[in-house]
C-alpha positions as a Markdown table, in Angstrom:
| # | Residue | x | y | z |
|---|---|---|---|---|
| 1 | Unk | 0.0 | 0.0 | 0.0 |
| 2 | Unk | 2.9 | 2.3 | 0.7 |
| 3 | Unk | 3.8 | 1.9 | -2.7 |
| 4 | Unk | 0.6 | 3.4 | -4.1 |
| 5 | Unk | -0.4 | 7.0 | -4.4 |
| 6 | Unk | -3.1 | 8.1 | -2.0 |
| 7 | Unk | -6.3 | 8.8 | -4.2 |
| 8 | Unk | -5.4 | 4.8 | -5.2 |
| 9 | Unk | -5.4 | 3.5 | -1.6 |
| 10 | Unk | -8.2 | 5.3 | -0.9 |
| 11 | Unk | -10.1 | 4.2 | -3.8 |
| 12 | Unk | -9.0 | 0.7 | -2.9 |
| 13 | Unk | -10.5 | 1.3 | 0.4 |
| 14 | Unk | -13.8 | 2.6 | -0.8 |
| 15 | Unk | -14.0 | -0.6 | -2.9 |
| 16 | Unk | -13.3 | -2.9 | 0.3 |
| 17 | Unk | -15.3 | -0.9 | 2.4 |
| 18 | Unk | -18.2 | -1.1 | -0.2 |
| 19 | Unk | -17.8 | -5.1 | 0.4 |
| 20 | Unk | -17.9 | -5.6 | 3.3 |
| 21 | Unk | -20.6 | -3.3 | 3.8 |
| 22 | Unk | -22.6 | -5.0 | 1.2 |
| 23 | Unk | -21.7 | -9.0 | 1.8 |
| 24 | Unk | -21.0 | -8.7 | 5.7 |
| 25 | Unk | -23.1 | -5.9 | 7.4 |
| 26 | Unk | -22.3 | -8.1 | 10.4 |
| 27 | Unk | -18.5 | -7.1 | 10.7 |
| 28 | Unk | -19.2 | -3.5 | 10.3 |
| 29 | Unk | -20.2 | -2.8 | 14.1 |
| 30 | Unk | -16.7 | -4.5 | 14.9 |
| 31 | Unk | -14.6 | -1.3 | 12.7 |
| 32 | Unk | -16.8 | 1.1 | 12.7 |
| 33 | Unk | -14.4 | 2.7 | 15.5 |
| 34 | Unk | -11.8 | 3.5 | 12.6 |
| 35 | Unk | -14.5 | 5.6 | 11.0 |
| 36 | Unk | -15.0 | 7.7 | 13.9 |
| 37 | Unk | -11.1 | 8.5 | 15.1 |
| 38 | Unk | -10.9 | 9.7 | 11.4 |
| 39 | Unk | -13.4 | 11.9 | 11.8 |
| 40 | Unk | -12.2 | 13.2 | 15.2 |
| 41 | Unk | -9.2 | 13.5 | 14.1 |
| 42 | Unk | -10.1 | 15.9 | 10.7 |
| 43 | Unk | -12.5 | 17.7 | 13.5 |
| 44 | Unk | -9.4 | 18.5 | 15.8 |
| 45 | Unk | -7.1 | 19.8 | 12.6 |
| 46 | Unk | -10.5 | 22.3 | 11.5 |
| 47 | Unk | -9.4 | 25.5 | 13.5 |
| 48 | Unk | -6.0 | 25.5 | 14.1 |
| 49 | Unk | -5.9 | 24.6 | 10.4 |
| 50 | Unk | -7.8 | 27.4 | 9.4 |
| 51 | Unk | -6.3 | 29.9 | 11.3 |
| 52 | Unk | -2.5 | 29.5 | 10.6 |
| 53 | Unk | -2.5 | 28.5 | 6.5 |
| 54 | Unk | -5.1 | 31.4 | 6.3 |
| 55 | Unk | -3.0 | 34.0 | 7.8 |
| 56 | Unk | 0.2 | 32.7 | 6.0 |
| 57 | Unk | -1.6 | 32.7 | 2.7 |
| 58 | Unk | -2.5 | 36.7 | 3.0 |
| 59 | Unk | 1.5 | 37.2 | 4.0 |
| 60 | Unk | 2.9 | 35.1 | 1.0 |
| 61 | Unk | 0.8 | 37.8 | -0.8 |
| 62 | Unk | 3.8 | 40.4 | 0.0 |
| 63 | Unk | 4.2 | 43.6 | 1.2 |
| 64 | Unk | 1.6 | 46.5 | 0.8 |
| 65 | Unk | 4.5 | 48.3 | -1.8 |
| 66 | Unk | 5.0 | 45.3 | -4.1 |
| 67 | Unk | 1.2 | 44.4 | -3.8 |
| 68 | Unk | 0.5 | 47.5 | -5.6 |
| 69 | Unk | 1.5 | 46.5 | -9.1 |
| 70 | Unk | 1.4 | 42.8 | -10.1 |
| 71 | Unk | 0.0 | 42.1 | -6.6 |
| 72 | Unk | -3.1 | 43.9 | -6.1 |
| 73 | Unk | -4.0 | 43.3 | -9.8 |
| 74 | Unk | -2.9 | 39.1 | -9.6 |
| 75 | Unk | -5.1 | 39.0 | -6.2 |
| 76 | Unk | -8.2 | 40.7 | -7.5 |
| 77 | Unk | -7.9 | 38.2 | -10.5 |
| 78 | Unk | -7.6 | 35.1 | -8.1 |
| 79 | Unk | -10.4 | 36.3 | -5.7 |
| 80 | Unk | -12.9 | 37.6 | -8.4 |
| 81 | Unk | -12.6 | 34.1 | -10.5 |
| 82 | Unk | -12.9 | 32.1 | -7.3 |
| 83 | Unk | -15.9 | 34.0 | -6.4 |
| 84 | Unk | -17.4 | 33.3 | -9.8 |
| 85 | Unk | -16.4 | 30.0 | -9.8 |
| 86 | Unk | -18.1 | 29.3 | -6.3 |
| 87 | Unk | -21.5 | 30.6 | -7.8 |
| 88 | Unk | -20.8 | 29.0 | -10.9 |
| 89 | Unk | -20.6 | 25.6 | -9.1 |
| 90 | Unk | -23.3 | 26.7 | -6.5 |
| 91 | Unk | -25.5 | 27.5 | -9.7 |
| 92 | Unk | -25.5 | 24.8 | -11.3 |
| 93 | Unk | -26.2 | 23.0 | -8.7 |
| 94 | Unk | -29.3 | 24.5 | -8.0 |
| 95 | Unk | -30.2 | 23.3 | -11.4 |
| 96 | Unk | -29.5 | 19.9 | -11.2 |
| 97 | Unk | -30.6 | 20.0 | -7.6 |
| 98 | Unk | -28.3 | 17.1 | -5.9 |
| 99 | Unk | -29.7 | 15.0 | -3.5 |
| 100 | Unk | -33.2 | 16.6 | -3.5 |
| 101 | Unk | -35.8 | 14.3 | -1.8 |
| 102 | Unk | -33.2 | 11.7 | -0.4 |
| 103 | Unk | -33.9 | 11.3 | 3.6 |
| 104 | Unk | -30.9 | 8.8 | 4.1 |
| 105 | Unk | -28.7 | 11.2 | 5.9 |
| 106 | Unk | -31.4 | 12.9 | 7.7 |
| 107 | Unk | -31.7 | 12.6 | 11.7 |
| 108 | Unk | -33.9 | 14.3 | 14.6 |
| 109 | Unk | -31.2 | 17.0 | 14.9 |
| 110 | Unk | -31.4 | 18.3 | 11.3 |
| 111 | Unk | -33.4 | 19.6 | 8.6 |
| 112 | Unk | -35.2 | 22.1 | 11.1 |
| 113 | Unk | -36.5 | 25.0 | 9.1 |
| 114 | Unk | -34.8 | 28.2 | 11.2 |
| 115 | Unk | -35.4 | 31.8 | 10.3 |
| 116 | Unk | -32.3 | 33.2 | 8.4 |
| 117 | Unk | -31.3 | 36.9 | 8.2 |
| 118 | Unk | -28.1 | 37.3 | 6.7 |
| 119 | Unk | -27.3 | 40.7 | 7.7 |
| 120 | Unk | -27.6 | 39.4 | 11.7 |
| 121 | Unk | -25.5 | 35.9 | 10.5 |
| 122 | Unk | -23.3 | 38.2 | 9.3 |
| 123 | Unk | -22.9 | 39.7 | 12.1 |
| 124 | Unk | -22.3 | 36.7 | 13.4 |
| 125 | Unk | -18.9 | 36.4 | 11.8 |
| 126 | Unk | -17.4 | 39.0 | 14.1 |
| 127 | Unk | -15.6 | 36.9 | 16.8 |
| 128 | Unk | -15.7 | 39.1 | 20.4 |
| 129 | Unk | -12.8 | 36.7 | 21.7 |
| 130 | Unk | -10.8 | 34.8 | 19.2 |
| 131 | Unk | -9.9 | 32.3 | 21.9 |
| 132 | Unk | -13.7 | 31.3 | 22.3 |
| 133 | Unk | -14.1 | 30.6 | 19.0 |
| 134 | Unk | -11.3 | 28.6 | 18.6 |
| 135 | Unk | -12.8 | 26.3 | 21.8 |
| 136 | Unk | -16.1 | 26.1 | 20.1 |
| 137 | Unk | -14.9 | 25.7 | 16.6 |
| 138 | Unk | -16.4 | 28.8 | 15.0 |
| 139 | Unk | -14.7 | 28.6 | 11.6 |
| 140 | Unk | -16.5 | 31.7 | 9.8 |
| 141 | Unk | -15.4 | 33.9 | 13.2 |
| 142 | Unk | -11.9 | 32.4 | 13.0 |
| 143 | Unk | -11.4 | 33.3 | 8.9 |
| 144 | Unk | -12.6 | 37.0 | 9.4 |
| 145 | Unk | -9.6 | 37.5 | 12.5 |
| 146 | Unk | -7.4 | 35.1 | 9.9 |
| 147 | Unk | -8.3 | 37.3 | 7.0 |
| 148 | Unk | -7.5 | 40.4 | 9.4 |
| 149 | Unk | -4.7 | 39.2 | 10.9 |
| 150 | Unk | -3.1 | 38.9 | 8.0 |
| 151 | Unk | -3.5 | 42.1 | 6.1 |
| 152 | Unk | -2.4 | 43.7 | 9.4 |
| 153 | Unk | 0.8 | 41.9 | 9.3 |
| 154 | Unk | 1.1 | 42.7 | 5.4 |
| 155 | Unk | 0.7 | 46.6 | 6.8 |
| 156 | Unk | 3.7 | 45.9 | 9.5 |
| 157 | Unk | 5.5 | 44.6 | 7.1 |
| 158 | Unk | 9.6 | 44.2 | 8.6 |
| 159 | Unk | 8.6 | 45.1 | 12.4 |
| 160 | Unk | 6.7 | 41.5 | 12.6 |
| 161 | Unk | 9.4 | 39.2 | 10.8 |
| 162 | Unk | 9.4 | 37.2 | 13.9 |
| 163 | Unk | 5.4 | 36.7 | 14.0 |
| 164 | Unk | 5.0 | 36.2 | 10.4 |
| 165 | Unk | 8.1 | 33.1 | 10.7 |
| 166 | Unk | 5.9 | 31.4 | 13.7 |
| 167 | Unk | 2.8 | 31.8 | 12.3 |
| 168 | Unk | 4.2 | 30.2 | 9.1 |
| 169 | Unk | 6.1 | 27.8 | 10.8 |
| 170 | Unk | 2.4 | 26.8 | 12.6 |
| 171 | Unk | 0.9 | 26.2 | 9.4 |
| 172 | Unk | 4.0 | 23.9 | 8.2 |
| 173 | Unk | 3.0 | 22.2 | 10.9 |
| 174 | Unk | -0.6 | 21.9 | 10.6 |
| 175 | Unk | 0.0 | 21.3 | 6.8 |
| 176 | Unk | 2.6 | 17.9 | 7.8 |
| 177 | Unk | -0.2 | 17.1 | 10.7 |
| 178 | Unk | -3.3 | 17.1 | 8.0 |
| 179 | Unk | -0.7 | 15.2 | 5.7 |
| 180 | Unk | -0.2 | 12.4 | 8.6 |
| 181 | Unk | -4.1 | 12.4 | 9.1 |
| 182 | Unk | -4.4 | 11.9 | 5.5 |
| 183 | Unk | -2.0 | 9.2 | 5.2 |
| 184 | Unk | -4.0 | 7.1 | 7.9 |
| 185 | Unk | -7.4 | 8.3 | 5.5 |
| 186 | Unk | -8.2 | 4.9 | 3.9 |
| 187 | Unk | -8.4 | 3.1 | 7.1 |
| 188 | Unk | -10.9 | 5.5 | 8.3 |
| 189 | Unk | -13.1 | 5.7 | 4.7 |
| 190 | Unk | -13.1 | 2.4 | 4.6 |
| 191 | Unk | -14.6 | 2.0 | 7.9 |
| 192 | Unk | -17.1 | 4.9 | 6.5 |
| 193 | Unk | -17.9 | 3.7 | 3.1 |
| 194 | Unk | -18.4 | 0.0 | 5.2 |
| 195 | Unk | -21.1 | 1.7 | 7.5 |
| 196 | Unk | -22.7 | 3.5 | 5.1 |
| 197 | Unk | -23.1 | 1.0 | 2.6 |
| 198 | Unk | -25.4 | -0.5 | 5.8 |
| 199 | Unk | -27.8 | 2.9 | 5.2 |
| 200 | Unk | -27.8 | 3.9 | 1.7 |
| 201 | Unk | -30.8 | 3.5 | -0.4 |
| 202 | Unk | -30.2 | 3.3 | -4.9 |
| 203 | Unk | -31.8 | 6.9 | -4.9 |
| 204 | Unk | -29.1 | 8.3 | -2.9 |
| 205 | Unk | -26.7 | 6.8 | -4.9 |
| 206 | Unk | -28.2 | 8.3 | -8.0 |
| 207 | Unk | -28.4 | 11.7 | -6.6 |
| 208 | Unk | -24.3 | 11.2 | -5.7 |
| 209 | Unk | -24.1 | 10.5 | -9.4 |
| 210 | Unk | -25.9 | 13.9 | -10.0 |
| 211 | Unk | -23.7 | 15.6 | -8.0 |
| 212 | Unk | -20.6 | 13.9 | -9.5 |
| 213 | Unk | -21.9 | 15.5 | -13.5 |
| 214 | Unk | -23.3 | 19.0 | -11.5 |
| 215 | Unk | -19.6 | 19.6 | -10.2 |
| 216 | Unk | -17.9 | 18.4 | -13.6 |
| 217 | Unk | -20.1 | 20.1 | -16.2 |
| 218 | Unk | -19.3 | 23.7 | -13.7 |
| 219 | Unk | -15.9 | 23.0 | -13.6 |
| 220 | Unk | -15.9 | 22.4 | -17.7 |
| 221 | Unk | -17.6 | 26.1 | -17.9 |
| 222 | Unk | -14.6 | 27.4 | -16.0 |
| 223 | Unk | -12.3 | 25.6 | -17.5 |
| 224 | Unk | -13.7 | 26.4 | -21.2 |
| 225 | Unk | -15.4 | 29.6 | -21.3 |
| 226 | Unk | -15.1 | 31.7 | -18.1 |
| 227 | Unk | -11.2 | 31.7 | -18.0 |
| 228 | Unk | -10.5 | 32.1 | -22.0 |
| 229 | Unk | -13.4 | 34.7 | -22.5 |
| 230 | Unk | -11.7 | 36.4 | -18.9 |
| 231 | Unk | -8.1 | 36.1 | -21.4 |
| 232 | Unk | -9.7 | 37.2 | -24.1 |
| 233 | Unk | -11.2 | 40.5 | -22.9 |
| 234 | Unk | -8.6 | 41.7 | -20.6 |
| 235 | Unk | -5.2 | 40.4 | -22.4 |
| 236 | Unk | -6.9 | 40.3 | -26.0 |
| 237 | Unk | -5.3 | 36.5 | -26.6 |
| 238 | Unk | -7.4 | 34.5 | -28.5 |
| 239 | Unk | -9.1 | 31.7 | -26.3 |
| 240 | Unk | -8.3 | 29.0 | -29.0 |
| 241 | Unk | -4.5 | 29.9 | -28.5 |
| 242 | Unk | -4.8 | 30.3 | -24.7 |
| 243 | Unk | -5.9 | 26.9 | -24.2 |
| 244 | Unk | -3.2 | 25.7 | -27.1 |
| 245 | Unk | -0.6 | 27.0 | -25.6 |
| 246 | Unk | -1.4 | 25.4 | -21.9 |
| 247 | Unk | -2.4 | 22.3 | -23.0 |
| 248 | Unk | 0.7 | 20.5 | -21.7 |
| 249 | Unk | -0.1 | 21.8 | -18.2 |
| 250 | Unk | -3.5 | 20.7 | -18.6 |
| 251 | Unk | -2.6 | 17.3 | -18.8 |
| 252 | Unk | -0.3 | 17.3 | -16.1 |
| 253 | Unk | -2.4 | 18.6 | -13.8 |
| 254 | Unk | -5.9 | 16.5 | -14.8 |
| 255 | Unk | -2.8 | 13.1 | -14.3 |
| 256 | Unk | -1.4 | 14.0 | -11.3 |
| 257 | Unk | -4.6 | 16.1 | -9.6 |
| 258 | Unk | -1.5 | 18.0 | -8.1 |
| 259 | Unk | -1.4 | 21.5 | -8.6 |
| 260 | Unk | 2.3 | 21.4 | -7.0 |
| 261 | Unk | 3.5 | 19.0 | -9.7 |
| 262 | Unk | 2.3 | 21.2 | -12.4 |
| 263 | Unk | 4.0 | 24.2 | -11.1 |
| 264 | Unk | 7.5 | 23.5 | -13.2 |
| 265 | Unk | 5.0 | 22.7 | -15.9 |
| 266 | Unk | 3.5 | 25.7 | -15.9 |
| 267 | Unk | 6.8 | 28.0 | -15.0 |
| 268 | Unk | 8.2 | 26.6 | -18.6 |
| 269 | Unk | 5.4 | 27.2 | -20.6 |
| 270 | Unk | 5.0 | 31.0 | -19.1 |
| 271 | Unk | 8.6 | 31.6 | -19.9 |
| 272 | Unk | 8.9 | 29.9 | -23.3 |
| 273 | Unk | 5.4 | 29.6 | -24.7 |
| 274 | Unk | 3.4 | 32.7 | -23.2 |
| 275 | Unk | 6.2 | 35.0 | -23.5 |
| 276 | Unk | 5.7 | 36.7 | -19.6 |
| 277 | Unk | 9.0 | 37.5 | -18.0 |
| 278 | Unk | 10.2 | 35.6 | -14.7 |
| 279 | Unk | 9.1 | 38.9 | -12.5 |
| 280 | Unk | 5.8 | 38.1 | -13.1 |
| 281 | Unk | 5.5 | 34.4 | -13.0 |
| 282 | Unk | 7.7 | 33.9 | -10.2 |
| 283 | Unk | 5.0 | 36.0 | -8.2 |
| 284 | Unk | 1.9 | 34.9 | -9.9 |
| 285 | Unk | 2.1 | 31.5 | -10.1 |
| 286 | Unk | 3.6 | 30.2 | -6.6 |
| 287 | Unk | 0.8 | 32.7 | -5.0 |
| 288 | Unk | -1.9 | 30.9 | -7.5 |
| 289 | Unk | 0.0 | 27.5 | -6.5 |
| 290 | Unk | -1.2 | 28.3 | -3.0 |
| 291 | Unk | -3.7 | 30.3 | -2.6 |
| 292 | Unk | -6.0 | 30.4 | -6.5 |
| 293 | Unk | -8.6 | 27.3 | -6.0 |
| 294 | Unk | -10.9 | 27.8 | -9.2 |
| 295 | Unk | -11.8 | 24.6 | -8.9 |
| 296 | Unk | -11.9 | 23.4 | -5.2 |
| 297 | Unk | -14.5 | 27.2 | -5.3 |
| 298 | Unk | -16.3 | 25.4 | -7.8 |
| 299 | Unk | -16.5 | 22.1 | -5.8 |
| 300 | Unk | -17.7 | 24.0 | -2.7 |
| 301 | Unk | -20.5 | 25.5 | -4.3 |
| 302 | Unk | -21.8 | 22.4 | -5.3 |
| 303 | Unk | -21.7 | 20.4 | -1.5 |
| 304 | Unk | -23.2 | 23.5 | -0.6 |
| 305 | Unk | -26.6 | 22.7 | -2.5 |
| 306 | Unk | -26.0 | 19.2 | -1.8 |
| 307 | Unk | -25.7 | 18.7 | 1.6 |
| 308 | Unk | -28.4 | 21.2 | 2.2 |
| 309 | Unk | -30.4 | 19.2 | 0.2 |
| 310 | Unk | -29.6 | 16.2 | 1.9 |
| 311 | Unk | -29.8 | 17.6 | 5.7 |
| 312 | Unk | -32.9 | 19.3 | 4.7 |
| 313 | Unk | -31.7 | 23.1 | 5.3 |
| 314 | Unk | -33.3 | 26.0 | 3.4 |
| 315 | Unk | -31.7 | 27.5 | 0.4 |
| 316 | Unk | -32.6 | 31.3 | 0.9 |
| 317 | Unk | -30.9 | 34.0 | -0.4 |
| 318 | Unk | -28.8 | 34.8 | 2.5 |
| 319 | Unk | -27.9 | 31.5 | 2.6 |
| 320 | Unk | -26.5 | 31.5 | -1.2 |
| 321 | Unk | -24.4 | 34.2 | -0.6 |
| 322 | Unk | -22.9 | 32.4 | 2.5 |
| 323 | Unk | -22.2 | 29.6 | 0.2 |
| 324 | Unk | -20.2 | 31.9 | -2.5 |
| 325 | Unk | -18.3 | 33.4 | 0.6 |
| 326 | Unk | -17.3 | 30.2 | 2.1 |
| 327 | Unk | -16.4 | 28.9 | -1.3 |
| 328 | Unk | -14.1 | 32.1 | -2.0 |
| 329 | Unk | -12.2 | 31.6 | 1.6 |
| 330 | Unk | -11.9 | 28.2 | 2.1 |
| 331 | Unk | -10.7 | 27.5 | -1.5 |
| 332 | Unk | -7.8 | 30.1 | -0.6 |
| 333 | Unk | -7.4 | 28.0 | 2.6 |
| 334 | Unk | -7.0 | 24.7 | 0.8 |
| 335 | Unk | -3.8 | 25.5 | -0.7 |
| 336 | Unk | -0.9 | 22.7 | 0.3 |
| 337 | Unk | -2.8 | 20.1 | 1.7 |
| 338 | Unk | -2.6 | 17.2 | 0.0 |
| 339 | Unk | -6.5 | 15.5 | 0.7 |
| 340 | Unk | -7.8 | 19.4 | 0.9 |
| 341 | Unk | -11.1 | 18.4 | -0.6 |
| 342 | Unk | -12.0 | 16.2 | 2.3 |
| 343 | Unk | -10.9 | 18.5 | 4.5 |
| 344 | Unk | -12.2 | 21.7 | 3.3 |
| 345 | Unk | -15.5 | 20.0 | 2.7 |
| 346 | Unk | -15.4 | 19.3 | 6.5 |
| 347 | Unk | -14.7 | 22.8 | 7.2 |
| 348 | Unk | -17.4 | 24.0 | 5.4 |
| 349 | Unk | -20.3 | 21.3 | 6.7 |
| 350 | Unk | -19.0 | 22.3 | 10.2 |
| 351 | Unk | -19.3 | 26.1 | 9.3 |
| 352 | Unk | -22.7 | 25.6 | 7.8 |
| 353 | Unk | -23.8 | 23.8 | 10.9 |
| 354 | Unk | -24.2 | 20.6 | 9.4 |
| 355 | Unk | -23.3 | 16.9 | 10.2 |
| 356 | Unk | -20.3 | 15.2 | 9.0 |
| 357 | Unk | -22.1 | 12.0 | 7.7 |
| 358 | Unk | -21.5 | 13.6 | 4.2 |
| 359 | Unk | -17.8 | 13.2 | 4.6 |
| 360 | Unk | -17.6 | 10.0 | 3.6 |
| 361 | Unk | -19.5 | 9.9 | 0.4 |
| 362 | Unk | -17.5 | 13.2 | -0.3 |
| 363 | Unk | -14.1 | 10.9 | 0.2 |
| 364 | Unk | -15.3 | 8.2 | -1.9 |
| 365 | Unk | -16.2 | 10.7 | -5.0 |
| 366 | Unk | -13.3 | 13.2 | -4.7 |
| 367 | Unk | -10.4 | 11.5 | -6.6 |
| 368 | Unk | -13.3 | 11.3 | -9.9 |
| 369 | Unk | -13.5 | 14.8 | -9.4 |
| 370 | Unk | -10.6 | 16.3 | -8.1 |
| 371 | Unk | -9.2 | 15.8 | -12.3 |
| 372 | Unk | -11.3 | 19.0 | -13.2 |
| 373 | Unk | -10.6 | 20.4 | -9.6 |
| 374 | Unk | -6.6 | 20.6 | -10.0 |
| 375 | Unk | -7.0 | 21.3 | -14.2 |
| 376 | Unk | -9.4 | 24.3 | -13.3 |
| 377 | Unk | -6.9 | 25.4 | -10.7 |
| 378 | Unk | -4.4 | 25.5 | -12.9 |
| 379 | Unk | -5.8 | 27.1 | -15.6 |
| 380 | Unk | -6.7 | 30.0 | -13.2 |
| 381 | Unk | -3.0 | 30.4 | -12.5 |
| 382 | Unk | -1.9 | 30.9 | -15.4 |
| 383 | Unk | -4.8 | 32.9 | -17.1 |
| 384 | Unk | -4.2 | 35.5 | -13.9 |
| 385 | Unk | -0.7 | 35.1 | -15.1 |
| 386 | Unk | -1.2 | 36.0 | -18.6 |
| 387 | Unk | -3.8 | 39.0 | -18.1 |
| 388 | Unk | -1.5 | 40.8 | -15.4 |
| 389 | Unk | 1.8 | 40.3 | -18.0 |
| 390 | Unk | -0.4 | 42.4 | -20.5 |
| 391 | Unk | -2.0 | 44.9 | -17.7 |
| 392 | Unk | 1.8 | 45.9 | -16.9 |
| 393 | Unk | 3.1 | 46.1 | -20.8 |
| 394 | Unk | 5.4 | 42.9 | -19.8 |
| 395 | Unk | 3.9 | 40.7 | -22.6 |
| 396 | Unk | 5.9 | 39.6 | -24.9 |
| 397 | Unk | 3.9 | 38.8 | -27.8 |
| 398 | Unk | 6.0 | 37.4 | -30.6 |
| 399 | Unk | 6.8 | 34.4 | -27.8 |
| 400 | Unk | 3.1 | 34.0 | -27.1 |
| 401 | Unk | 2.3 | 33.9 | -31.0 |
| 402 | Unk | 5.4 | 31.7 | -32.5 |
């Protein structure tokens, strides 16, 4: 098992755990224990998590100075595309409608209609003492003083070396902690996917498939037509030669699903094939590498609608624009983690108030759909990339065009 990469020993566990589940319910009582340390253990990783690769992500932005040129214009890129990527993904979903009218997740403690006013949830997102919400958990209170932390380090600048090198140094270690937790993943899945396979009916199934088509067709539209029409109009490159000329990376990435193996990729084809001096790419694309989640956005969206659906929570207006927010922040928070799908999507279920029992299904799915995840994310990069190098007169178009 060592041997193998982990999307392949978890899919090897979700194939196991689908078996035994199936052919002998009566052994899953005996590891269902697995299931639940896994789940502790991704609950225990959720704020410090959070807190420390959120900060670090606003300082590897740079200083206020440099953040005026390449960085302010690279960062509104990143943030505007994930936001439209979150409602694309959130959108289409409410088309398709994932998991409406399945009851296989729901218990006494959910699907409770509650009155929602957003302007008083957000509110809400104010912490009044960090500390508290780090004890209860309150991840939307602890990415607003993350968020703010952050720029006010950024505004510091040299006088808080020291803070900036601990708080990175935290989320190194919070990054190798969710990569141990991660490693020890199948063995909890497949005590999930066992115990689940006890509970699930053929309509849930089917509405998993829906959600699996919801999230790639979104992912497609970013991939296709919102980040080569975004090209297009603000660098005046031709879609059809965009997505030519960043093929290669495109392959790479959908292969791997790593957005950190694709980084060389995607460094050589900026220098030699888009024609965008190293200033700019050596800025761009490590930022993008960590922080520029088109597609994780997009995925977020979707389990928004989905587990909604499935818990039996009301989609109001409020709640939609929740669902673009948390899709925006915790795609920037994902950045590093290899696994970040499952733990993100914990993240948001826990944010939104909602059960874990999702998690599982969500594991079991994720390497199908992490291939358009990681090529959207990619993509992103360097179409940020591309649009600043023109913005800035650093284009260098007879490259691009050869």
């Amino acid at each position: 098992m060592k041997k193998l990469q982990l999307w392949q020993q978890i899919v090897i566990a979700i194939v196991l755990g689908a078996l035994v589940g199936i052919f002998s319910p009566s052994v899953v009582p005996y590891i269902k224990f697995m299931g639940e340390i896994f789940l502790r253990l991704l609950k225990m990783l959720i704020a410090p998590l959070v807190l420390t690769t959120l900060i670090s992500g606003v300082v590897k932005m740079g200083d206020i100075q440099q953040l005026r040129t390449v960085g302010i214009r690279i960062v509104l890129f990143y943030i505007i595309t994930s936001t439209i990527a979150a409602a694309i993904g959130m959108g289409f979903a409410l088309i398709s409608q994932p998991g409406k009218g399945v009851v296989d997740l729901l218990t006494s403690e959910v699907g409770q209609a509650q009155e929602y006013s957003f302007v008083e949830n957000m509110i809400g997102w104010i912490p009044t003492n960090i500390f508290e919400s780090l004890t209860n958990g309150d991840t939307l209170q602890i990415i607003v003083f993350a968020l703010f932390s952050g720029v006010v380090l950024l505004i510091l600048g040299d006088s808080a070396k020291t803070l900036v090198k601990v708080i990175e140094q935290g989320a190194d270690l919070m990054l190798k902690m969710t990569e141990l937790v991660m490693k020890i993943s199948p063995f909890g899945i497949f005590a999930l996917i066992a115990d689940m396979m006890t509970k699930l009916s053929g309509s849930m199934l089917m509405q998993v498939l829906n959600m699996i088509i919801t999230d790639w067709v979104a992912c497609l539209v970013v991939i296709f037509i919102l980040q080569p029409l975004l090209v297009k109009a603000l660098a005046k490159i031709s879609p059809f030669l965009f997505l030519k000329k960043i093929a290669p990376a495109m392959i790479v990435a959908a292969s791997t699903t790593s957005s950190a193996a694709t980084l060389p990729v995607s460094i050589d084809l900026s220098k030699n094939e888009l024609g965008i001096p190293e200033k700019i790419y050596g800025f761009t694309l490590p930022l993008g590498n960590t922080c520029n989640m088109n597609g994780m956005a997009v995925a977020l969206g979707v389990i928004s609608v989905f587990a909604s659906n499935l818990y039996g929570y009301d989609i109001t207006a409020g709640a939609l624009i929740q669902f673009v927010f948390m899709g925006l922040v915790l795609s920037i928070g994902a950045a590093g983690v290899k696994g970040a799908g499952i733990v993100m999507s914990t993240v948001l279920l826990q944010t939104l108030g909602m059960p874990l029992t999702l998690v599982p299904i969500l594991a079991a799915i994720w390497p199908v759909i992490d291939i358009c995840h990681t090529t959207a994310n990619i993509t992103g990069d360097l179409a940020g990339t591309i649009v600043v190098a023109h913005s800035v007169g650093e284009l260098d178009r007879e490259v691009l065009n050869s």
